[in-house]
N, C-alpha and C positions, 0 to 999 in steps of 0.2 A: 188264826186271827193275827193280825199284825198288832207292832208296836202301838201305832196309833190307833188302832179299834181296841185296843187298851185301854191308851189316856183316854180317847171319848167316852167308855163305858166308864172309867173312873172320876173324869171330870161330873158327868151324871151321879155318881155315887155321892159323891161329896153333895152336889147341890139339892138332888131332890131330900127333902128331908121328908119322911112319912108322919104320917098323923095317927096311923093304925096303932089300937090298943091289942097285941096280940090274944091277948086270954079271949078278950068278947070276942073276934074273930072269929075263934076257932069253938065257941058255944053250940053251934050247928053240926059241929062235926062231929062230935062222939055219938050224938047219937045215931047218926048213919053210917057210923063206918063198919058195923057189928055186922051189916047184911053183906052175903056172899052173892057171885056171881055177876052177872051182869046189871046186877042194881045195886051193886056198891060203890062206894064214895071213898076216894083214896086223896089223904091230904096233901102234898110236899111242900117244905119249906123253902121258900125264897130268901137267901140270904141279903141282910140289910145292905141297901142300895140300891139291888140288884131287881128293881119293879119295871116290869114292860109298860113302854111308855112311847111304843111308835109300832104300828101294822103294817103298814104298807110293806110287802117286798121289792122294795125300791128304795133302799136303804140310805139316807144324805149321812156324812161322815161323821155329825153328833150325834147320829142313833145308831151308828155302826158297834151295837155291841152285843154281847152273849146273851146278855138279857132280853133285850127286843129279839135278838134271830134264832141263835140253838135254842133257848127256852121258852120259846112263845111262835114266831112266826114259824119255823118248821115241823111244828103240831098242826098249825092248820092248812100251811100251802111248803109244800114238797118241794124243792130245787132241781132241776132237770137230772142231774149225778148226783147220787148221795154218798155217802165218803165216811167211812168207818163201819167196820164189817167185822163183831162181835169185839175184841181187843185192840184189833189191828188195826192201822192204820193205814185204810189202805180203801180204795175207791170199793165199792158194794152196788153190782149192778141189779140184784136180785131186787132194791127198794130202790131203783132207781124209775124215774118215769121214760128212759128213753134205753134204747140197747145200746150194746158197745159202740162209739164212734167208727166209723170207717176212712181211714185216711188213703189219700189219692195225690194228682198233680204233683209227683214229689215233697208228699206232706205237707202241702200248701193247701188245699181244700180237704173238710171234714164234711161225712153226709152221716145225716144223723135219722135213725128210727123212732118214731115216739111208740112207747106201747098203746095200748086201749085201756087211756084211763079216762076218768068225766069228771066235771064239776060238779059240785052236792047239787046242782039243781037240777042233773040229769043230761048237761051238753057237754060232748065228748071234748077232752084236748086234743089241741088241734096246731100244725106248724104254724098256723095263723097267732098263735097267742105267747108262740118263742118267739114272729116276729112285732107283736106287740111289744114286749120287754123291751123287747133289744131298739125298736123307735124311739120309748120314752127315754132309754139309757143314755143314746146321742145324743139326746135332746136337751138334757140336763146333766153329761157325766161328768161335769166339774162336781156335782154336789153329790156323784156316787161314792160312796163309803170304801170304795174298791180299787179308787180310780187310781193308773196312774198312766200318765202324759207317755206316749208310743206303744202303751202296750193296751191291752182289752178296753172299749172300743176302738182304738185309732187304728188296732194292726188290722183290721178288718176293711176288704176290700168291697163283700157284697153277702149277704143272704139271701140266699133265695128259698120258697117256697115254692115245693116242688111234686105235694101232694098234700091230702089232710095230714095223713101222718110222716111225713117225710120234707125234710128242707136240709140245705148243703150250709156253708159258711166257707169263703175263697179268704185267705189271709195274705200279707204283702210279700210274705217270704218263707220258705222253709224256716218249720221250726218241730223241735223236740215232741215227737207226739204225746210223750208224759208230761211233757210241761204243758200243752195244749189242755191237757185236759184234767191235769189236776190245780192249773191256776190260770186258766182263762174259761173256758165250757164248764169248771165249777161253779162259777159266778152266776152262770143263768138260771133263771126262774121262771118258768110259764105263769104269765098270768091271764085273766080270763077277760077278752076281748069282746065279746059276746055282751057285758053286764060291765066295764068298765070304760072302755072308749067313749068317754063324753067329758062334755067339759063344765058340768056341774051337773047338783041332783037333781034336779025336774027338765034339764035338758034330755036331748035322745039318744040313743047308742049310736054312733056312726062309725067312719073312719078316718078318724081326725086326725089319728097317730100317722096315716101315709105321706103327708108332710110336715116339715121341719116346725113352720108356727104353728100349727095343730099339736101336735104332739107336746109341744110345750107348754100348751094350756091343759092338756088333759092332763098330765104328770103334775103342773100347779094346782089342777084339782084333786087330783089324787091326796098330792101330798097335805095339802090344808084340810084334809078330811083327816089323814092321819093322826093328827096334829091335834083333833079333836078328840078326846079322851071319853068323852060324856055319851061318845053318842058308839063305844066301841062293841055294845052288847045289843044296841039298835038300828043299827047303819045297816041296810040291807045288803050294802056292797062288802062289807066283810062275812056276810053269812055263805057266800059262793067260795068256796075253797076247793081245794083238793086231798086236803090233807085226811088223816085219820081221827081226826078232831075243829070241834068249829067251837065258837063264845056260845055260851046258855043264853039263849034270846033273852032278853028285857032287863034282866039282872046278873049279866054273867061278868060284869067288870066293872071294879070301883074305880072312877076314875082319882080319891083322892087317896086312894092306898096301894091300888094295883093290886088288890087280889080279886083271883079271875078265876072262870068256874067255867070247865071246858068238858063237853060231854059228846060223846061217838058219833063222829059223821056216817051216819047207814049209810050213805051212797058211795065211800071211801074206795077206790078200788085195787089196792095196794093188798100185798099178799098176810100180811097179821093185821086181821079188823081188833080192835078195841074190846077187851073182855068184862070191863066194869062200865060201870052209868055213869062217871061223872070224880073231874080229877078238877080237885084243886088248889089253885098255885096262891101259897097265905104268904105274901111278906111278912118278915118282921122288922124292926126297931132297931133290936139288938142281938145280939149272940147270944146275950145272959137270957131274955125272955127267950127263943130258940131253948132255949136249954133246958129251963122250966117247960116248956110243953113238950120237951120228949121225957121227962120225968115224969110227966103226968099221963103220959101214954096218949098224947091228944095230937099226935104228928105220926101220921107212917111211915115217910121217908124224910129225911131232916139227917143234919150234919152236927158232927161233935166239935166242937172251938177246942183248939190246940190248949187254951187255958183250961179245961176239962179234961184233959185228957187222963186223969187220974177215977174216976169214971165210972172207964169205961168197962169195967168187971157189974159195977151195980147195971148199967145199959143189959148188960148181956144176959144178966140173973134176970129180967126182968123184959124177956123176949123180943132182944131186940139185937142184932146180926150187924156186925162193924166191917165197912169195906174201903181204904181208901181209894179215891176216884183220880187217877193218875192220867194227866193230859198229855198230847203229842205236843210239848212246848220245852220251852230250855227258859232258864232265869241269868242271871246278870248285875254286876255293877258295874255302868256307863261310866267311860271317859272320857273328858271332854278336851279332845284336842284342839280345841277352837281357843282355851282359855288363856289370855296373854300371858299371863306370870309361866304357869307351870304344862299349857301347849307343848313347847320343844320339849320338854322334860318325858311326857306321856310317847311322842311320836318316836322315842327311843324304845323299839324292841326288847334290849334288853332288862329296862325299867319296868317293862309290864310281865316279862317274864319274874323278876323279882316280887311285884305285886302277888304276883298269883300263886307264888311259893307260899306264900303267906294267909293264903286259905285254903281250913282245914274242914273239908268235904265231911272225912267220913265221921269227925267230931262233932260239926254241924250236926248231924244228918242223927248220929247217935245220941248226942246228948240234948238238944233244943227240938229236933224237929221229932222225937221221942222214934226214929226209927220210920218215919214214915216219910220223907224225902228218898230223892234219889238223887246222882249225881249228874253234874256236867260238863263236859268236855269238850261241847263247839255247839255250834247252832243248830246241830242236827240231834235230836232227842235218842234218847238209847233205851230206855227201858220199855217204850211202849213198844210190841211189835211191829216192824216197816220195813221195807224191800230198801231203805235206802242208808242205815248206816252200817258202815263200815267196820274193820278187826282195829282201825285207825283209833276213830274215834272214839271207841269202846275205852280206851287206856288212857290214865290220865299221865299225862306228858309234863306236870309240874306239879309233883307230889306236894305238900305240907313239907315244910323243911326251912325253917329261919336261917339256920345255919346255909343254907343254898342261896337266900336269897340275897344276905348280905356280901359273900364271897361273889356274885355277883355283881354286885355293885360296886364291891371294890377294885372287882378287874377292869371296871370301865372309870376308873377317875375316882371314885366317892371316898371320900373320907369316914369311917362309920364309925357313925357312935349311938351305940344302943343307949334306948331309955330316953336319947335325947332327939338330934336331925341331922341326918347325915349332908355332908355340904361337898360340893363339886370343887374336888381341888388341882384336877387337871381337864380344862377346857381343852376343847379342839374335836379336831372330827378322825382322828388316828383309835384302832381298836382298844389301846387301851385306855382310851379318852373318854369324857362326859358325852360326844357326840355334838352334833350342829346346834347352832342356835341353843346351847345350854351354858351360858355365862357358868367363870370363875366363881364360886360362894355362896349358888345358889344354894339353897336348901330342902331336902324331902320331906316340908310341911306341907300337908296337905289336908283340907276340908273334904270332910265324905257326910252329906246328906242323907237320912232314908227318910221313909213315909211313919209317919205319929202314929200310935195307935195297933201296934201289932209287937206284941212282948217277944216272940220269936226272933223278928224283926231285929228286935233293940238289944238281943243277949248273942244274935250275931254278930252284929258291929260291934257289940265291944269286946267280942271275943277275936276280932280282927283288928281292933285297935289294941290291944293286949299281943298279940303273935308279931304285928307290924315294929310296935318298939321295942321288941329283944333285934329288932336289924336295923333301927336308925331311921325309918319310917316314921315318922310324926304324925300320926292321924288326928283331926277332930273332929269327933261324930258328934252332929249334929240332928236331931228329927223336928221333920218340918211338915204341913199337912200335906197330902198324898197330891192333891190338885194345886198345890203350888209348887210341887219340885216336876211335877207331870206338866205344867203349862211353861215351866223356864227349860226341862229337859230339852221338848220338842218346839222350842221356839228358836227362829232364825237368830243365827251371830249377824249381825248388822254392823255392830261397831263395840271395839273390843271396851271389855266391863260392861258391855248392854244386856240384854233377856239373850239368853243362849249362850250364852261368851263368858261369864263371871263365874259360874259354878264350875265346881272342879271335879266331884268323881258325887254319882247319885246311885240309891240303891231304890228302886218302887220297892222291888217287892211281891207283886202281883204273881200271884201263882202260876195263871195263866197268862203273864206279861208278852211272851210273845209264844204264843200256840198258832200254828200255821193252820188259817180260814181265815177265809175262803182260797186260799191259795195255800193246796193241800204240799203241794211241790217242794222241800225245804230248801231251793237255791238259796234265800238271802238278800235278792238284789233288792228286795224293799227296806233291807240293813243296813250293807255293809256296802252298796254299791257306791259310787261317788257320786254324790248331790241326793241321794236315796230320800225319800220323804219320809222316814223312819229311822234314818241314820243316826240314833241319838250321840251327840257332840260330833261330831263332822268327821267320821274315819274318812278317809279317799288313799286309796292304795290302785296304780294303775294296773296291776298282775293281778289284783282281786278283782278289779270291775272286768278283763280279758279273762278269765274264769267261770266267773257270773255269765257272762253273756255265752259263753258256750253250752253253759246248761240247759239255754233256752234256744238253742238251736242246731243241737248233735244229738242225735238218738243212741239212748243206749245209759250207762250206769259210768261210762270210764272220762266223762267229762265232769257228772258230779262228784266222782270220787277224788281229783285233781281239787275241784273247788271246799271240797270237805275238809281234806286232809291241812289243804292251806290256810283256811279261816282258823282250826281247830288251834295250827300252832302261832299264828299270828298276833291273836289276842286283840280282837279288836273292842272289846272289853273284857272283863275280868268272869269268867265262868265261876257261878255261886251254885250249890244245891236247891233242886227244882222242888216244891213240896206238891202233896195233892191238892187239887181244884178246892175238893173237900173231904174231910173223913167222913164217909157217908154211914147213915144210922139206919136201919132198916127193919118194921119189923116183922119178924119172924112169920109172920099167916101172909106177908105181902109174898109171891112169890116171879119171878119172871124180870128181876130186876137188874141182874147180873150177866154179862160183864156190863160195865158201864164204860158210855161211848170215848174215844179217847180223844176227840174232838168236841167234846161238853152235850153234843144233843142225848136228847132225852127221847125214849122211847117208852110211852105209857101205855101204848096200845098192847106191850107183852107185857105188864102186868094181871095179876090175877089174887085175890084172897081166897085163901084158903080155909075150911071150916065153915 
């Protein structure tokens, strides 16, 4: 998931506030969870914010988040490639609905197999209903969650449908066939043509999608249906799915709390059918009520808050199995080279090499994140398994070492003085100078923002504002709410001191701030490219975006490993310790839970109770 299906999941976070009192909630639940087999009821917790509040898979970019799609929408409708295969990170064609792509025309045309799967009402998918998708997608892909201007739909010359099961896709140019298909052919989602092609409900099925204003009304209908919450358990057009799961007709979603009650689609045709009756998904409030209901044994899968984490022995005495949930993502503190005052300052190399002397990974990781982080060292994640990092980036290239940082800074001009600000006492653009655009006297004060509300968070920063002044770095950390430093991060610099331009170094936070989905592929150009629509504070480097763009259009590993190794030591922000999504809690009689996916979906249909 990108940066900005982040801030939109996050901006969601913040504003929906829930009304759900957990304890009455989950009054239902004890006493069905006791039955085994296929008529058991398994609870998991939704952590606060985080409530599905849009169906459609045709995702507009404020509902492009985890919550709407790996946790809800791909339970009940499937995406044409599925992507994470037990740990790994790494495409999984066995739950996919189409077989391997086949690439031709010099990698310019992909022809694609769909398997023999159906919709729950008993009509087969069909290349008719990948090119449904992909109609309404043109038709509206400003307001695709995914979009971005020259790439998936624009690079797209033609689909054609070429049998029931079988249609090609002709693209503008050779390109990378791993990139083709783990961030553009991941994007797609068969949806069902047959039961949706119309342009409101008591209109008739047609084919309205084959032209441009048709299709644009049906996708406006689509989406103002989504849109409606009330009717998410009774809308017949959500009952046709594909998935291994469909909403419990009449009452299976609150629309003023989001908990939803999602039970086995028989008609499923995918190879692990569903082993219990009936899963479901309880938001809650808070962490602390979360926490009380796995004490009370009234949660079977549910997560431990890092402030609990002293715990987790009574958890375990009292059968219940600790796994942190580790995502294919990397974490960060953005800099903002846009920022007039200390801009030039940031766009010196060897100032961010200094910066990053000055965080201390494996002290992080041991002492705050209790052991349950990992670490970072470029935008390419390390610890989940993946075909695509390197022996590069595996190493960290700017160890913890104060003493490193400030002897660097001295060799380029700085005057340092610990405890206080080190100030530029030899301008100019010579090696051992402050570098361009860095005035005589400036000073390394510097404001560093994170997100309120996260104690981890807050004993990081100031154990980074504590390492910073033993080298003359001045930091003020400041915590501000998560949807105001998330709405000024990713807003344009227009004019210097405006939204985007004034802040100086921001931390979110987000665990999964930037985990690659739907664009499984880790180039980056949605980061670090120039004018990137994710670029948080404006990096532009001309031999990174000639980089980036090779990735997407040389086959093979020795263009991304060029692009890797470069990001890694460039430091187009500051690499922080990544933590898990969640410490997940699980208990013991649940079984079939593990591994968990490293891309956030959820797989309940391998579940199973035991006893």
């Amino acid at each position: 998931m990108t940066a900005g299906h982040r801030l939109h999941r996050s901006l969601c976070l913040v504003a929906a506030t829930l009304a759900l009192a957990s304890a009455s909630t989950l009054t239902g639940v004890a006493s069905t969870r006791s039955s085994a087999g296929r008529a058991a009821t398994v609870s998991y917790a939704i952590r606060p914010g985080e409530r599905p509040i849009y169906i459609f898979p045709l995702v507009s970019g404020a509902d492009f988040t985890y919550a709407n799609v790996t946790g809800f929408q791909y339970l009940i409708d499937r995406p044409l490639y599925w992507f994470g295969a037990g740990a790994k990170a790494q495409i999984n064609y066995s739950l996919s609905l189409a077989d391997a792509p086949v690439f031709s025309n010099h990698d310019k045309t992909v022809t694609i197999d769909l398997k023999h799967y159906s919709w729950s009402d008993g009509v087969p998918i069909t290349a008719r209903d990948v090119q449904f998708w992909m109609d309404l997608l043109i038709a509206d892909k400003a307001d695709w969650g995914d979009y971005v201007p020259s790439q998936f739909p624009d690079n797209v010359v033609s689909l054609r449908v070429q049998s029931r099961t079988q249609f090609s896709i002709t693209f503008n140019h050779t390109y990378n066939p791993t990139w083709l298909l783990y961030n553009e052919l991941s994007q797609i989602t068969p949806i069902p043509q047959h039961s949706w092609d119309r342009t409101s409900a008591a209109g008739p099925v047609g084919s309205y999608d084959r032209r441009p204003a048709g299709a644009a009304k049906v996708y406006q209908f689509l989406n103002h249906q989504s849109m409606d919450l009330t009717t998410y358990s009774t809308n017949p057009l959500w009952q046709v799915v594909d998935g291994p799961w469909r909403i419990a007709p009449r009452d299976g979603f609150s629309p003023a709390t989001g908990y939803t009650v999602l039970v086995p689609n028989r008609r499923y045709s995918g190879p692990v059918k569903p082993q219990i009756g009936r899963l479901e998904l309880v938001p809650f409030t808070s962490d602390s009520a979360e926490f009380a209901s796995l004490r009370s044994g009234r949660i079977d899968y549910g997560y431990l808050p890092l402030s609990d984490i002293s715990q987790r022995r009574y958890l375990m005495s009292h059968g219940y199995r600790i796994t942190p949930w580790n995502v294919y993502a990397f974490s960060f503190i953005a800099i903002n080279f846009r920022n007039p005052a200390l801009g030039p300052v940031f766009k010196q190399l060897y100032v961010r090499q200094a910066l990053q002397h000055l965080v201390d990974q494996p002290s992080w990781i041991r002492n705050i994140l209790h052991g349950f982080g990992t670490p970072s060292y470029s935008p390419v994640p390390i610890t989940v398994p993946s075909p695509f990092a390197d022996g590069y980036v595996r190493r960290n290239h700017y160890p913890f070492s104060v003493a490193a940082a400030a002897r660097i800074l001295a060799a380029h001009g700085w005057a340092i003085h610990p405890n206080g600000a080190d100030v530029c006492a030899r301008a100019g653009r010579a090696r051992d100078e402050c570098g361009a655009g860095v005035a005589r006297g400036a000073s390394l004060r510097i404001a560093l923002q994170y997100s309120a509300g996260d104690l981890a968070l807050q004993q990081e920063m100031e154990a980074y504002q504590s390492a910073a002044a033993g080298a003359g770095v001045d930091l003020t950390v400041l915590s501000r709410p998560a949807d105001t430093l998330l709405s000024e991060g990713y807003s344009p610099c227009a004019a210097a001191g405006g939204p985007g331009c004034s802040w100086q170094m921001l931390d979110f936070h987000a665990t999964d701030a930037n985990a690659y989905f739907p664009d499984y592929y880790p180039t980056g150009g949605i980061y670090y490219a120039t004018g990137a629509a994710y670029g948080v504070g404006g990096y532009s480097n001309s031999a990174a975006d000639r980089l980036i763009r090779a990735t997407h259009v040389r086959s093979g590993l020795a263009a991304f490993r060029a692009y890797e190794n470069y990001i890694a030591d460039q430091l187009p922000n500051l690499w922080v310790p990544n933590g898990p999504i969640q410490i997940s809690v699980v208990k013991s009689s649940l079984r079939g839970t593990n591994p968990q996916d490293p891309y956030t979906s959820m797989y309940p249909e391998n579940w199973r109770l035991a006893g």
